[in-house]
C-alpha positions, 0 to 999 in steps of 0.5 A: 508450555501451552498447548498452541505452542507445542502444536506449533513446535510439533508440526511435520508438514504433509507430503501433499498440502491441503486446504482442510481449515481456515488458516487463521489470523484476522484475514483467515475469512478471505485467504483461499488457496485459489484465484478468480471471482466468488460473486457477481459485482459490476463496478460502479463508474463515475464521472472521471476518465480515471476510476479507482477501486480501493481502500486506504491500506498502504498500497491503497494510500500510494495510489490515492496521494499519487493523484492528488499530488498530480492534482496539487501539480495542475494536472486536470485530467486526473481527476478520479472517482475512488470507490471503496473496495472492502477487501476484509468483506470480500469485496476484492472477489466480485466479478468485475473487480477481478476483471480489472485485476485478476489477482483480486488485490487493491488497487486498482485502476480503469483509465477509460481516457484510452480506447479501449479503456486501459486496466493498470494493476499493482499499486508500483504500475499504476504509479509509473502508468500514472507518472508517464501518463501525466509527465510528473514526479520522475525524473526526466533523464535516463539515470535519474529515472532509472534511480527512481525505479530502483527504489520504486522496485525496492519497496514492491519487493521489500514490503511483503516482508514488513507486511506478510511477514512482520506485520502479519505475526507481529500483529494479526497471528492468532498466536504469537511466536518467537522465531517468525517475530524475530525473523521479520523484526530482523529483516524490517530493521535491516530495510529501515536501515537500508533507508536511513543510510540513502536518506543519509545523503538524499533529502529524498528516495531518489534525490534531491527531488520528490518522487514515486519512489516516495510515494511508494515507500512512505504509506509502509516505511513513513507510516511505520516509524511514525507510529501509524502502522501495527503499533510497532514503533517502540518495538522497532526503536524506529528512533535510531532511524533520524534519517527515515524519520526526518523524511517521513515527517516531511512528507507527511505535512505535505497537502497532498498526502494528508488529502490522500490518505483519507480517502477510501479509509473506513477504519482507524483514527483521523479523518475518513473518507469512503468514496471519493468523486471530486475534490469537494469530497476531501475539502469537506473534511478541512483538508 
C-alpha cells in the first residue's frame, strides 16, 4: 500500500476545518476557501453592446455557441466582444471581473445595451437572458418553454457531479482513488442514461426542436461521449449511449457550434481562438 493511500485511507476530519495547505490537483493554485478579488483589473470593453469575459470550458462553450446561433439566426444585435478569461492564472479574481460576477466563475456577461448596463452571470441565466432578450431557441408556449428549462436546470445541477466530481478525481487528482472514481463514474452513467432514454423519443433535449437546453448540455454531456472531455469515453463505454450519441454528432456539425467552441479557447487540440471582436475573427479560422 503506498503511502497516499494509506494517508487517505487513515484521515479523521478535524473538528473545525482549516486551510492549512494548498488542497491539491491541478487547480490547487486558485481554489481559496473565500470569495472576492485578489488584484486590480479593469475589463476591457469593445465595440459590442454584449462583452463577454471567458474561456472555452464547457460553460464557456454554452455561451459563445449561444450567440453565434443567434447570429447564425440574424439577430444583429448580438454581436459581442469575447475576451479571454484565464481562470488557470487567476484571471477570474481581478477586480472588475468580480464585479461582474462575484463568484468569480466564467462566464460572464455585461450588456451595456440597458442603462444601466446589465450584468448577467452563471452560464444557465446568460443563456435564458439571452434567449428572451433576442426571442430564439426556446419555446414560445408555456409547456414547451417550461420543458425547455426543465433540462436547462437539469444540466446546472447535474454537471457538477460530472465535472467536480468524476471529472476532477478521474482526471485532475494528484492521486487516483477508487471509491471517489466509482462514486461519480455511477452517477455520470446514470445521467448518460437519463439522457439516452429523453433522446430515445426526442430528436432534441426539449423536442423536436433545437434549444437552450441543448446548448446547455452539449459542451458536458455532447463533448464527453464524443471523446472530447477527460479522455473518458472508453471508460464510460459511452457506446452503449446511441441516443446521446446520435444527438451529440449532430449538433456537433452544426456551424454555429464549430464557430463557438473556438472561441476563447487557448489549450487543447483544433482550431483557437482567444479573443473575439467580429465575425472575421472566426472566418480566419476557415470556420
Amino acid at each position: 500500500m503506498s503511502s497516499d493511500t494509506k494517508s487517505n485511507q487513515d484521515y479523521v476530519p478535524p473538528k473545525v476545518w482549516t486551510w492549512d495547505v494548498e488542497s491539491g490537483g491541478k487547480f490547487a493554485s486558485i481554489n481559496r476557501p473565500v470569495s472576492g478579488a485578489t488584484h486590480e483589473k479593469i475589463l476591457e470593453v469593445g465595440k459590442h453592446p454584449l462583452q463577454l469575459h471567458s474561456l472555452a470550458t464547457p460553460n464557456g462553450q454554452k455561451v459563445t455557441i449561444m450567440l453565434e446561433e443567434l447570429l447564425a439566426l440574424g439577430k444583429s444585435d448580438a454581436e459581442y466582444d469575447a475576451y479571454l478569461i484565464n481562470i488557470g492564472e487567476g484571471n477570474q479574481f481581478g477586480s472588475g471581473f468580480v464585479e461582474v460576477n462575484p463568484n468569480s466563475k466564467i462566464p460572464a456577461l455585461m450588456d451595456h445595451s440597458t442603462t444601466p448596463p446589465t450584468r448577467v452571470f452563471e452560464s444557465g441565466s446568460i443563456l435564458q437572458y439571452l434567449a428572451e432578450k433576442f426571442d430564439a431557441l426556446i419555446p414560445k408556449d408555456l409547456a414547451g418553454k417550461t420543458e425547455c428549462r426543465n433540462w436547462l436546470f437539469w444540466q446546472m445541477g447535474s454537471a457538477p457531479y460530472l465535472g467536480g466530481g468524476f471529472g476532477h478525481f478521474y482526471a485532475y487528482a494528484p492521486t487516483k482513488m477508487q471509491y471517489p472514481i466509482d462514486r461519480f463514474t455511477m452517477e455520470t452513467k446514470r445521467q448518460l442514461d437519463v439522457l439516452d432514454k429523453q433522446l430515445a423519443d426526442n430528436t432534441y433535449m426539449a423536442g423536436e426542436d433545437y434549444s437552450i437546453a441543448d446548448i446547455a448540455i452539449w459542451p458536458w454531456y455532447g463533448n464527453l461521449v464524443l471523446g472530447n472531455l477527460y479522455d473518458a469515453a472508453e471508460f464510460l463505454d459511452v457506446g452503449i449511449y446511441k441516443n446521446v450519441l446520435r444527438w451529440a454528432k449532430a449538433i456537433e456539425q452544426r456551424p454555429a457550434v464549430q464557430r463557438g467552441r473556438v472561441v476563447n479557447k487557448v489549450f487543447g487540440d483544433g482550431a483557437q481562438l482567444a479573443e473575439r471582436h467580429d465575425a472575421a475573427d472566426i472566418n480566419a479560422l476557415g470556420l
